[in-house]
N, C-alpha and C positions, 0 to 999 in steps of 0.2 A: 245603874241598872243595865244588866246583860242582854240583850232583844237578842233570841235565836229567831231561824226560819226553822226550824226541827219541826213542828207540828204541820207546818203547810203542805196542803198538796201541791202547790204551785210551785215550792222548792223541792225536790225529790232528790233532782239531781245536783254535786258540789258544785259551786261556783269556783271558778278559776280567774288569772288576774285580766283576761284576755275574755270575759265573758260576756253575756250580754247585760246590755245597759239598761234594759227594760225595769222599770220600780217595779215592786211586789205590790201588789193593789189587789185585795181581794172584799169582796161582799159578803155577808156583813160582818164577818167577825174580825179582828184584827189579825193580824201574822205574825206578831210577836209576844211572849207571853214572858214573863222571868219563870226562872227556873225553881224560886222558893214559891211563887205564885200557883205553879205546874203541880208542886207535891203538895201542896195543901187548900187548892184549893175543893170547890165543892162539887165538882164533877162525878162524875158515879162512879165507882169501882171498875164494873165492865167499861163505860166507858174511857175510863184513862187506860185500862189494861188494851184494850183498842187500838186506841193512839200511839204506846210504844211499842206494841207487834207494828206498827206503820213506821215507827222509827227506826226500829229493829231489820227490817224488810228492805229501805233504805240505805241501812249500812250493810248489807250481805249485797246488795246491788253495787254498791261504792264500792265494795274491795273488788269483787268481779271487776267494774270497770277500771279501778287502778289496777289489777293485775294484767287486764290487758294492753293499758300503757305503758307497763313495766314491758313485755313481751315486745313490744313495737317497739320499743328504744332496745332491747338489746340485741333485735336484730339490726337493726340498723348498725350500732355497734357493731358487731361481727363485721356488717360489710365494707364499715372504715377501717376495722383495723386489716381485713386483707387488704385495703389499699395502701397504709401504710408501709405492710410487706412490699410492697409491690411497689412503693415510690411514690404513688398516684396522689394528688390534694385529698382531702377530706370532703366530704357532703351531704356528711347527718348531722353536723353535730349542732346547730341549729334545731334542728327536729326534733332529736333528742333530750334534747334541751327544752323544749318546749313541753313534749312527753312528762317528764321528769316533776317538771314545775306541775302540771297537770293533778299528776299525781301526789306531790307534795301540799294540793290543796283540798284535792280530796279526803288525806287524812287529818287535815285542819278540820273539817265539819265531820270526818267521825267521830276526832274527839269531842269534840260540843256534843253528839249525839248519845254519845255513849256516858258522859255525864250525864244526859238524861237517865238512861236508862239504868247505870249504875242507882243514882238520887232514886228512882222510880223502884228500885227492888224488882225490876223485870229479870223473869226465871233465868231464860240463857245469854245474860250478859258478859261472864266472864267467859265462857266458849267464843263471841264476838272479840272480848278485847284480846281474846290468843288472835287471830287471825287480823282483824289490826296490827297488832302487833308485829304478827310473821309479815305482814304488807311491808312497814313500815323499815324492818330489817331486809326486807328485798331492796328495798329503795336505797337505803346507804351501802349495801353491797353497790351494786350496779353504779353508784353515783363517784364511786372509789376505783373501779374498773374502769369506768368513763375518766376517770383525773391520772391512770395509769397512762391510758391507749391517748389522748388528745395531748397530755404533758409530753409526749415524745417526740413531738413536732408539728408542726398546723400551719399551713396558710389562711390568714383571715379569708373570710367571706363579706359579702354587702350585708346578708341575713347576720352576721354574727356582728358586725358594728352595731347593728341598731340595739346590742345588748353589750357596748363594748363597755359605757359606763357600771353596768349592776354584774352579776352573776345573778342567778336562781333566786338567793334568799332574799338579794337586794332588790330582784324584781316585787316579789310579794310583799316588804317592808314588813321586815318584823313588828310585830307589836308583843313581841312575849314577854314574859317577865319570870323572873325564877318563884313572885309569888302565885302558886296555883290552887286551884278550889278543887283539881279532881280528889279525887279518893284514893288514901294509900290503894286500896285494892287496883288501882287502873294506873296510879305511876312508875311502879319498877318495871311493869309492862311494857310502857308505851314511851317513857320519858327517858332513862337509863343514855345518856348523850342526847336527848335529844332527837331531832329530825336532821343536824349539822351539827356541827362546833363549830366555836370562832376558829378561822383557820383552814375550814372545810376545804379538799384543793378541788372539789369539780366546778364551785361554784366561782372559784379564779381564775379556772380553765376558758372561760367564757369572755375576760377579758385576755386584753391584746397583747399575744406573747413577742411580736415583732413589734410594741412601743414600748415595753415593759417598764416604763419609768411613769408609765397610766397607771396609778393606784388611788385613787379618789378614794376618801375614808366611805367605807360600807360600814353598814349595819353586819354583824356577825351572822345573824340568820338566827336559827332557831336556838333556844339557850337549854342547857344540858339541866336544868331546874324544873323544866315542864313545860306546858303550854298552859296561860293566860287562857281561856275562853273570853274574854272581855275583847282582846286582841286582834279577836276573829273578824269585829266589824271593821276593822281597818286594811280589810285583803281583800273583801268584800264591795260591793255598792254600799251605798250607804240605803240601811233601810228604813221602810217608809210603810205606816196604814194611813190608810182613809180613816180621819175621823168621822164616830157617828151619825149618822142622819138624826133629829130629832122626832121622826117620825117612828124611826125602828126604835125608841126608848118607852114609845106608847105604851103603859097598862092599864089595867081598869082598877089594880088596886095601886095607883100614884094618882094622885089630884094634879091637877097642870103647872101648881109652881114646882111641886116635888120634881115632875119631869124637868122643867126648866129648870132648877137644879142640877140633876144628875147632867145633864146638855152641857151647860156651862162647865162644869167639872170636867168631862170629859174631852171639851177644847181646852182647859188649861192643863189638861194632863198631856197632851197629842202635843201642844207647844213646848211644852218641859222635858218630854222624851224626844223633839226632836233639837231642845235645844243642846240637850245632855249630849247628843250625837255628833253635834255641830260642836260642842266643846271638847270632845273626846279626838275629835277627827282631825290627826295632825300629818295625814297621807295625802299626799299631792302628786305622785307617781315618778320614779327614776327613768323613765324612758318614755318614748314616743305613744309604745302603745299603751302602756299603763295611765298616761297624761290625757291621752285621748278619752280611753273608758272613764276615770273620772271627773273629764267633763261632762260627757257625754252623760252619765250617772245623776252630774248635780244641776243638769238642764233639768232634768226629770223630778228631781226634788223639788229647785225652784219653781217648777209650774204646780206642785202640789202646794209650794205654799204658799203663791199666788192665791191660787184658786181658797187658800181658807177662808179669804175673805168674804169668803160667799157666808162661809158659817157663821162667820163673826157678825157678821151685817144680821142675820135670823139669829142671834144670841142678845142681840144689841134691840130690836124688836120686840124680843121675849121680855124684855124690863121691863114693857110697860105692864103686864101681866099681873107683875109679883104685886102683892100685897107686906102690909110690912106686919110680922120682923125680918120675915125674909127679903123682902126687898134688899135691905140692909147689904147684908151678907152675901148676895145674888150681886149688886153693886159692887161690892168692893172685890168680887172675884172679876168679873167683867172688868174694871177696871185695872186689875193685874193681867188680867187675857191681854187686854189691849199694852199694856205697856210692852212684856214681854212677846206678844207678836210683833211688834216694830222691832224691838233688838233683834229676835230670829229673822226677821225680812231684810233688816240690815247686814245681820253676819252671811245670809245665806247670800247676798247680792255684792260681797264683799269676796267672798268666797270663788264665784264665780267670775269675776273682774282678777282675781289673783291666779284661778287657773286658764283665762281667755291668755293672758300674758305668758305664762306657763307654756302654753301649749306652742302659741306663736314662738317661743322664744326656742324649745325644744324642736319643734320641726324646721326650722331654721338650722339648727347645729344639728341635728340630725343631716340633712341635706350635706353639708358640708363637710362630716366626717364618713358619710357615706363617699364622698369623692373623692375624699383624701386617702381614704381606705384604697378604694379603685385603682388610684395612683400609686399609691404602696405596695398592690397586690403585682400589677404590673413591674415594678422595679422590682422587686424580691424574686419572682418568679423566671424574670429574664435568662436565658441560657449565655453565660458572660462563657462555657468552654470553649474547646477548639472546635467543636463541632458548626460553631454560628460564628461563620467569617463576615455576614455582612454588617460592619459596624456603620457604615452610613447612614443605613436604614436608621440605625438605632442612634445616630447623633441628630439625626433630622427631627426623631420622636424627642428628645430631648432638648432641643433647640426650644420645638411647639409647647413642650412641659414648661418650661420653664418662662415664657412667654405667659402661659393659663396662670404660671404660680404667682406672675407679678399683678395678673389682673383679680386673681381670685385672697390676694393679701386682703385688698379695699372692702372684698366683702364679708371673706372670716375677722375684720378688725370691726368691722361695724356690728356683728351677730357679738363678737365681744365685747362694745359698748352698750350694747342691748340687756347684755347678762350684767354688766357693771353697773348700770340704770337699778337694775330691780333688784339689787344688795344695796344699793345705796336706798332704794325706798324702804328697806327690811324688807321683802317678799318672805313669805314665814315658808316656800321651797327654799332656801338657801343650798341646804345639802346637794339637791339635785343641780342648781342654778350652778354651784361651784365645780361638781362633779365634770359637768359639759365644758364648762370653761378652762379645766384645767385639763380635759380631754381634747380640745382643741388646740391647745396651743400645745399638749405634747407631741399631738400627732402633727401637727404643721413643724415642727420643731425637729420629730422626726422623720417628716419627708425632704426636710432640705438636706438632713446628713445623708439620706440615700441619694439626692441628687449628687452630693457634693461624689460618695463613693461610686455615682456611676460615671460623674467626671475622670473619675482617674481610672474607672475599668478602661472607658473610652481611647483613654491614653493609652496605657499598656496594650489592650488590646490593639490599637491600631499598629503599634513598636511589633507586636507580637503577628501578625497577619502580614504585614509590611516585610518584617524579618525574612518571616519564612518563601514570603514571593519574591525578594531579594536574591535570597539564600537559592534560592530553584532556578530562578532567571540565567545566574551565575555559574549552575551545574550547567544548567543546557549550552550554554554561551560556550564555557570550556570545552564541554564534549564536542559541541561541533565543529570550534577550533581545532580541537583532538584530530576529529576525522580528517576534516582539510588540510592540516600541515601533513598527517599520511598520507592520504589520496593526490596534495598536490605536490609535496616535497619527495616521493619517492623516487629513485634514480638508483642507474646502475652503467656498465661501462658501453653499455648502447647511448644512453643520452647524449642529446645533441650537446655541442657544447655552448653555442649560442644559447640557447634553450636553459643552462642550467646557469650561465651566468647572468641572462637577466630574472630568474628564477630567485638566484643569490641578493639580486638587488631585492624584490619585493618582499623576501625575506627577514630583509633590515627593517624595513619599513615595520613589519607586521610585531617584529622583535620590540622597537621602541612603543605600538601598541601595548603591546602584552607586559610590556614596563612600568607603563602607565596604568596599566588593570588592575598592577597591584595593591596600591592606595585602596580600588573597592573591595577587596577581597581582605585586606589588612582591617576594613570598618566593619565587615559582616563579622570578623574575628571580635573586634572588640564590640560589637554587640550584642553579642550572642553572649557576652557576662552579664546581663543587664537585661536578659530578656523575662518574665516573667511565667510563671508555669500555671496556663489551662486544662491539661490533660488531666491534674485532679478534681477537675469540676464538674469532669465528664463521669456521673454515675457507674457506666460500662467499664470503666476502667477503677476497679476500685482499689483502695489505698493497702498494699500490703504490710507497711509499716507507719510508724504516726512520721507527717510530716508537717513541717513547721510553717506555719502561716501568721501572718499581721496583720493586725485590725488597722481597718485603718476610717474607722470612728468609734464614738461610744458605743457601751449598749450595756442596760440593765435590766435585770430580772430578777426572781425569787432567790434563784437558784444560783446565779451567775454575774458579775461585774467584770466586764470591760472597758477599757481605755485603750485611746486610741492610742496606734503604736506599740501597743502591745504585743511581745509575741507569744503566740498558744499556739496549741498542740492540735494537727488536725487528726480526729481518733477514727472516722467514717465520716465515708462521702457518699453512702448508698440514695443518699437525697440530694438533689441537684441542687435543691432554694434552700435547703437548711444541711448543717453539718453538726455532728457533733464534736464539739472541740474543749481542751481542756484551758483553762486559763492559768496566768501563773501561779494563781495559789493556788491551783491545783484542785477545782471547780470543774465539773463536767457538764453539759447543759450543749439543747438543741440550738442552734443558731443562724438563721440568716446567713448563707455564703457569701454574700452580695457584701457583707460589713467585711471580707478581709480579702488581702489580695496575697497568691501564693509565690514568696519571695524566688528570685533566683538563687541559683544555678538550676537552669533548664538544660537538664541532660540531652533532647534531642537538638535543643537550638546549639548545643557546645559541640555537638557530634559533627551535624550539620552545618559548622563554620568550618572544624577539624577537615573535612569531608573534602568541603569547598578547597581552603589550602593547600592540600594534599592533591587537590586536581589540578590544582594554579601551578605548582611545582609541575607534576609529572607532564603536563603543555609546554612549561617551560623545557625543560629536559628534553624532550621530545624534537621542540624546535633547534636547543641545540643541539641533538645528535643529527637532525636532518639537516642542519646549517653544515654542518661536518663534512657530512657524505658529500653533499653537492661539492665542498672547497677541495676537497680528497679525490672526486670524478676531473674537477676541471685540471687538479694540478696534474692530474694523468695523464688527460689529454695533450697538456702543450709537452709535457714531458715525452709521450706516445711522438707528438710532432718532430722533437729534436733528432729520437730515434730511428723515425724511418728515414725523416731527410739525410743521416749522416750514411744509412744501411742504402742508401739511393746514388751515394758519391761512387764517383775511380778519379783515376789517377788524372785525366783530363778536366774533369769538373776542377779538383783543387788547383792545377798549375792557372786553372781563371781566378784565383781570389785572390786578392791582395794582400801585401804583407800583414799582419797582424789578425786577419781575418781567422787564422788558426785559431789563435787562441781564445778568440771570442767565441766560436763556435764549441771548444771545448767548455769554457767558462758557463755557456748558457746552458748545455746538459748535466753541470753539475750545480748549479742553480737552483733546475729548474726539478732534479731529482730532489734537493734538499728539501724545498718547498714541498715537493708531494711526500716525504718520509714524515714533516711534520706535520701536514694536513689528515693524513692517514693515519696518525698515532689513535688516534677514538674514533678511528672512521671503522664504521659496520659493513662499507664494502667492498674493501680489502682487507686479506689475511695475512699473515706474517709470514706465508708460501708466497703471496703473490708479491706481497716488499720484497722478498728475497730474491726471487726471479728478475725481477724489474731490477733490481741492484747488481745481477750478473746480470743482464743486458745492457747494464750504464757502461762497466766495465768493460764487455764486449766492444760495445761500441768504442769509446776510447781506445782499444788498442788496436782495432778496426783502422779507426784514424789516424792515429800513429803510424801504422803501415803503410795505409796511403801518402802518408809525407813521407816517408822515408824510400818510396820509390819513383816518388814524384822528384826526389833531391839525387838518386842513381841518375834519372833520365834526365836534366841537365846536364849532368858530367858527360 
């Protein structure tokens, strides 16, 4: 038997899964009626035509207020996807998602409605089911625009973990079936796909595209066959009347066993409709908040059917009333009241001890993948470009991470002996019980691969900052060496000669430095093949051609399979945390930039070693052409010395020097000329006019001398 709330005033409004927990209790007539009961029973004309203009009034209110939850998700919508243009994280889609589901249940109880109304031959039914209809075609547009704009990239949220196990359909737990009771007139309408197919992508959009190997079997959602109205109670609270008072059964034409009859009857119906409920009812909720409202829901039942007991006890009274034959029969129904209220008081107490465990067990792994998420969000989101030189900071975060992950093992391993406890007991949640457990240890599973990849960012990146503070330290060093062998080695034919000859020593000195410099300048060269390239990560600098990156872990998804080592194609990097990258079968798919590192050759680290070398050279050079000048000044000077002393002689000076002393004096101006011709061969300051000159004055001198001995050898004769 189907129990709608379609007649009540107290339900007007759809219930959603997130709704309130309050039982339906109303005075005195019941709240649920079946639907063959609805059209035949003996109501008056006017009065049922009544009832479904109330129904009718109902569903033009429900599309109103689903059209305005369609309206608030697709603004929202618009303003993620400029964010997307724009780079920015996401931060509706939670919302929208909530929106969505909202309105996915409100056309759950139109259609219940509208089978009434159809069943009921009310006038403007099929103008309702167009506009249901057009509802319902808004929703799969909009839910397919939603699986365009979030499929193109997303960082998780905390809000979207707590729905990382289900999507949309999974939160409401299908209960559809392709067998349906509406009426050909309301299914090509309303049914034509469904409200989903298996497959639906907004409703995957919802799970975790950075663990993508989290796919807990879901329920398809809604089936392209119809909608079940039967089904409806399982999206729902579970509902619940007050059975009769036996006071309001009072008439003047029933004698008092007759009432005590209809009394009795009516608690064996009340426990048979709520057993029917309790055996139909196989929804235990996929997530926190779903788990919550159905306990919260079957607190409310269990106190009503607590409280039967009140009835039972003034039913159990009422016996002694009857006279027989009825006694009889009054007995033997009492007697089934009682058996089957213990079985209901049993299931419903059974029920409630399965969802207390339920719920501990879900907000426990809730928690947990809430922070696992947190952890996640942070490592994916990290700026690993050139722009974020301080890797410290970020090895000290990770030291502390990894430190929480050892202490936070003990208590995601224990939340999973907890889930392994209540499969071993059969817990009739399995589905969900499995879903959390196998979302936990993906997501702990895939926080350690991103630790492991921000190990090795850490690496590279510190080789990579290291590099280039290397690489700069070594420009400045050079240049200011540059400056000081100019500033302190320049010399011209004023230099002292003192001056340049110990100038010439520290020289040497700074020469075997700068020999020794080589070896650093020789490692920044071979480093700089090996260094790694950040500048692609940096959004601002986008890729003009695809370049080639390595994963360097797993990762799966719908759409995409990587291994690690793998090398793919980077196609755009307008997203700092995700890229789109192609794989080698040639798969395109958003991805996580954090999963790959971009191999060398780094053109500016190769430039800036080149750079470096090319300045180590022209120092060197430098030093020796100023080593030059100095040994080409001094060889001037003593050679300058030979020349004045001999242009200083007469004839009197040489008859003072001793035999052989001649020759010595000549010996040492061609010496000491030879010595400055090859000092001056690369020297920059003298010309091949001033060697020339200086070479007729060697000569001059020489014959100078010559003359002087040859009149110094007259004036003896």
């Amino acid at each position: 038997m189907a129990y709608l709330s379609g007649i009540s005033s107290v339900s007007n409004s759809s219930f959603t899964s997130f709704g309130s927990s309050d039982t339906l209790l109303t005075e005195p007539e019941p709240l649920q009626i079946n639907s063959s009961v609805f059209l035949n029973n003996s109501i008056a004309y006017g009065s049922r035509l009544e009832l479904l203009q109330q129904i009718a009034n109902r569903v033009q209110r429900d599309c109103v207020n689903g059209e305005d939850k369609l309206a608030l998700a697709r603004t929202s919508l618009q303003s993620d996807a400029k964010r997307l243009e724009s780079g920015i994280q996401f931060l509706n889609e939670a919302e929208i998602a909530g929106y969505l589901l909202e309105c996915e249940n409100i056309l759950r109880q139109q259609v219940v409605d509208i089978q009434i109304l159809l069943d009921g031959k009310f006038p403007f039914a099929d103008q309702l089911v167009q506009r249901v209809s057009k509802l319902r075609d808004d929703l799969l547009a909009l839910r397919d625009e939603c699986s365009s704009v979030y499929n193109r990239g997303r960082t998780l949220t905390t809000e979207q973990t707590k729905r990382m196990i289900t999507g949309i359909t999974q939160s409401l737990n299908s209960g559809f079936s392709q067998n349906t009771s509406l009426t050909p007139a309301l299914t090509p309408a309303l049914t034509p796909g469904g409200l989903g197919t298996p497959g639906s992508t907004f409703p995957s959009s919802l799970t975790p595209c950075l663990t993508p190997s989290l796919t807990p079997a879901l329920t398809p959602g809604l089936q392209p066959g119809g909608i079940d109205p039967g089904g409806l109670r399982h999206l729902k609270h579970m509902q619940i009347r007050k059975p009769l008072q036996k006071s309001s059964l009072a008439d003047p034409s029933m004698t008092e066993e007759e009432v005590n009859m209809k009394f009795v009857q009516d608690l064996l119906n009340w426990v048979e409709e709520m057993q029917l409920q309790f055996d139909h009812r196989s929804e235990w909720g996929s997530d926190l908040p779903s788990v919550e409202m159905h306990l919260e829901n079957h607190k409310t039942v269990h106190r009503a059917i607590e409280e039967f007991q009140m009835s039972l006890k003034e039913a159990k009274l009422s016996e002694i009333q009857m006279n027989i034959p009825l006694k009889i029969s009054y007995s033997e129904k009492l007697s089934k009241l009682e058996k089957q209220y213990e079985r209901l008081l049993d299931c419903s107490r059974e029920r409630q001890s399965h969802l207390e465990s339920l719920h501990d067990f879900v907000s426990l792994a809730t928690q947990e993948l809430i922070w696992l998420n947190e952890k996640e969000e942070e490592e994916v989101a990290f700026d690993w470009s050139d722009r974020n030189s301080n890797v410290s900071k970020k090895r000290d975060y990770h030291a502390d991470l990894m430190r929480e992950l050892d202490e936070k093992e003990q208590v995601i391993k224990s939340v999973q002996d907890k889930a392994e406890r209540l499969l071993l007991k059969n817990h009739p949640a399995r589905l969900t019980i499995e879903a959390y457990k196998a979302a936990m240890q993906t997501q702990w599973s895939w926080i350690l691969q991103l630790c492991s990849c921000v190990e090795q960012h850490l690496k590279e990146n510190a080789v990579y900052f290291e590099f280039f503070s290397d690489a700069k330290e070594s420009m400045e060093y050079l240049k200011s060496l540059q400056d000081a062998i100019q500033r302190k080695y320049s010399c011209d034919q004023t230099s002292s000669l003192h001056r340049l000859e110990d100038l010439i020593q520290e020289s040497m000195d700074e020469k075997e430095q700068l020999l020794q410099y080589r070896s650093t300048v020789a490692g920044l060269v071979g480093k700089a093949k090996n260094i790694v390239q950040l500048r692609p990560r940096n959004p601002d600098s986008p890729v003009r051609s695809s370049i080639p990156v390595k994963a360097i872990c797993d990762y799966r998804q719908i759409e995409i399979t990587i291994y690690k080592d793998d090398e793919c194609v980077l196609a755009n990097n307008s997203h700092r945390a995700k890229w789109k990258v192609i794989n080698p079968a040639g798969n395109e798919a958003m991805v996580p930039s954090v999963c790959f590192t971009v191999p060398p050759p780094n053109k500016e680290a190769v430039d800036m070693a080149t750079r470096t070398e090319q300045l180590y050279q022209n120092v060197l050079a430098l030093w020796h052409h100023s080593h030059i000048n100095m040994k080409s000044v001094v060889s001037w000077h003593y050679l300058m010395a030979d020349i004045r002393a001999i242009r200083n002689w007469n004839v009197a000076s040489i008859k003072t020097m001793l035999p052989g002393e001649h020759q010595q004096v000549l010996s040492n101006l061609q010496s000491h000329f030879d010595e400055f011709l090859e000092d001056s061969e690369e020297s920059e300051v003298f010309t091949v006019a001033d060697c020339a000159q200086l070479e007729r004055d060697v000569v001059t001198c020489k014959e100078y001398y010559q003359e002087l001995l040859r009149s110094a050898e007259r004036g003896k004769i």
